[in-house]
Residue, then its C-alpha position, 0 to 999 in steps of 0.5 A: x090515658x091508662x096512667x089516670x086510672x090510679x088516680x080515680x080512688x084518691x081523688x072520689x075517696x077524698x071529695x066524699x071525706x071533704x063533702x062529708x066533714x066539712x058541715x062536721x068542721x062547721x058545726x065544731x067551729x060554731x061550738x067552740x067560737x071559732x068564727x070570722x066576724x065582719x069588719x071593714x076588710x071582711x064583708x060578709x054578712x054574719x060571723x062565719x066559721x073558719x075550720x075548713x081547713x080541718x076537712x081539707x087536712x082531715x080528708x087528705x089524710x084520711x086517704x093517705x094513711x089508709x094507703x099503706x102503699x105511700x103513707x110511709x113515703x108521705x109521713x113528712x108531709x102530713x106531719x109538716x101540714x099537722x103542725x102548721x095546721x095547729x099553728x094556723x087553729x092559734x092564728x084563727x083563734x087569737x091571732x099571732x105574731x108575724x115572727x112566731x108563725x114564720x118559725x112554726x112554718x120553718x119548722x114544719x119544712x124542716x121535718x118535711x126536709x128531714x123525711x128525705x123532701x128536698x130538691x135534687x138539682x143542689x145535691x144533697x148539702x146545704x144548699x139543698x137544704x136552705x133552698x127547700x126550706x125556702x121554697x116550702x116556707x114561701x109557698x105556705x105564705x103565698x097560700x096563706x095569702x091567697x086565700x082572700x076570697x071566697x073559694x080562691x085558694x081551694x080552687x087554685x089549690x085543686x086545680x094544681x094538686x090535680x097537675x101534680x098528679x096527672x104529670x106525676x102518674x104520666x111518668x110514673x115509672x121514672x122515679x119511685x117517687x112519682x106513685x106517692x106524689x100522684x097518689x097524693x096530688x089526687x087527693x089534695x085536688x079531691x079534698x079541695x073540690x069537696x070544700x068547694x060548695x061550702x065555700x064558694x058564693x056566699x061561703x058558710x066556711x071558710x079554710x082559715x090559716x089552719x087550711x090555707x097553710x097546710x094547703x100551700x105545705x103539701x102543695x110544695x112539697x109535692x113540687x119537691x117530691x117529683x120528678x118533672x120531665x122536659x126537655x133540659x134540666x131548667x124547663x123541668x124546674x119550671x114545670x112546678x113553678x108554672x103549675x104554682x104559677x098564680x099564687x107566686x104572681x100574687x104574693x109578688x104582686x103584693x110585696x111589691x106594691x106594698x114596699x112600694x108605700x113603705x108597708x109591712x108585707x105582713x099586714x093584711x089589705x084589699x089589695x091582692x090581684x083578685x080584689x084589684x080585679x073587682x076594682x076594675x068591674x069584675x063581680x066577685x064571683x067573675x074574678x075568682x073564675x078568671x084566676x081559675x082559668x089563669x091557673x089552669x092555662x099555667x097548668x096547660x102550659x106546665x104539660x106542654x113544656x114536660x111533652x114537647x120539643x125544647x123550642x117549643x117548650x122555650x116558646x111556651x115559658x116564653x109567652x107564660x112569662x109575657x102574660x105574667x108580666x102584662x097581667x102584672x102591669x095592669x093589676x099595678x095601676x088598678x085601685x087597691x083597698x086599705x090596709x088593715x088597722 
């Protein structure tokens, strides 16, 4: 367990930045009217702020650029969270079009590509190109989406940063990439963790776009970035997916449903898998511990298939891909809330 060590500094460094700059994002977000009021689809009780997502990218960042052994390898990767962090502060403040935030994330994935980012399974064209542009884009809007729920997306993005860097450490010596990618998947899990108590249980902040899509950015492209290693080239590319497991189940779940009655993915609702979850009796709180163990167990599994035998890892994938599909199938039929207005 020596290849852990390096990851202890990233990750206490960025828990203390997030612990220390969230109540400073909360007071700014005050200051300047930055507030998400109640209404029928957010029923908190006051106006709250909605700048975490500045301490999460704050914290991050901090680390990263004081790291003069990765920043260079990283620069793509906080420029493209910069951008749609900014996109998101738009978003938060006035709102947007769907088309105009799809461009900004295009945008952003398209310097994360040019800093060298990119799948390797494609080569180096086109296809290489559109596939990650794709991916990172996808990825933003699933946690975007995600974040319908107190402590949800940090929670889920924790618990996936903190996989990407254990797996990255694990086998650092396979690829240079690997010491970047660790270095920062550990803080991205820090940044997250010290959200967290501002955030969970009657949250007095939350992450807003300006958070959860920068959020959903780093977490893609560091899947990208590494160098996963299982038994056959395909259960290695599975090993990202497993760890982004859940909020890929919930942005299919909900595009399903929703073109299903004929709804545009884009208008917001009750009706992702953790609000489905309350729907069948689950406290608030007991729903989002169930999605953290769901996402934990994919990140288990993700390690199985990097260390064990191809049978093995086979039967892993398999049994990951039964639940899915029998969770799918459950939360289908449970009640879903309203759409938005």
């Amino acid at each position: 367990m020596d290849y852990l060590r390096p990851l202890g500094g990233p990750f206490a460094a960025a828990l203390v930045f997030a612990l220390v700059l969230t109540p400073v994002c909360r007071w700014l977000a005050r200051a300047f009217g930055l507030l998400d009021r109640p209404n029928a689809r957010k029923p908190h009780e006051r106006p709250t702020p909605l700048l975490g997502g500045g301490a999460i990218l704050g914290a991050f960042a901090a680390v990263v650029l004081l790291r003069r052994d990765v920043r260079g390898a990283l620069w793509g990767i906080l420029a493209g969270a910069l951008i749609v962090f900014l996109l998101g502060l738009v978003d938060d403040r006035r709102g947007m079009h769907p088309w105009v935030k799809l461009g900004g994330q295009a945008v952003a994935a398209v310097v994360v590509i040019n800093s060298g980012i990119r799948v390797s399974f494609l080569g180096d064209g086109l296809a290489s190109n559109v596939f990650t542009l794709f991916w990172i884009v996808g990825l933003t809007n699933a946690f975007n989406l995600l974040d319908n729920m107190d402590g949800l997306s940090a929670g889920v993005g924790s618990i996936s940063a903190a996989a990407f860097a254990v797996l990255a450490s694990r086998y650092v010596g396979l690829a240079w990439e690997q010491f970047p990618t660790a270095i920062a998947g550990a803080a991205l899990a820090g940044a997250c963790l010290g959200f967290l108590p501002y955030n969970l249980g009657g949250a007095s902040i939350f992450m807003g776009d300006a958070g959860s899509m920068p959020l959903g950015l780093i977490l893609a492209s560091l899947a990208v970035f590494g160098s996963w290693v299982s038994p056959t080239v395909p259960t290695s590319l599975a090993i990202p997916v497993l760890i982004l497991a859940y909020p890929i189940f919930d942005t299919g779940l909900v595009t399903l449903c929703r073109w299903r009655v004929g709804r545009p993915v884009s208008q917001g609702g009750t009706d992702h898998s953790s609000h489905r979850l309350v729907s069948l009796g689950l406290r608030k709180t007991e729903a989002v511990i169930l999605i953290y163990l769901f996402a934990a167990s994919h990140a288990v599994t993700a390690f199985l298939v990097s260390s064990a035998t191809l049978r093995l890892s086979l039967l892993a994938l398999t049994l990951s891909a039964i639940i899915l599909a029998v969770f799918g199938l459950i939360l289908g039929r449970a009640p879903a809330g309203a759409p938005d207005d």
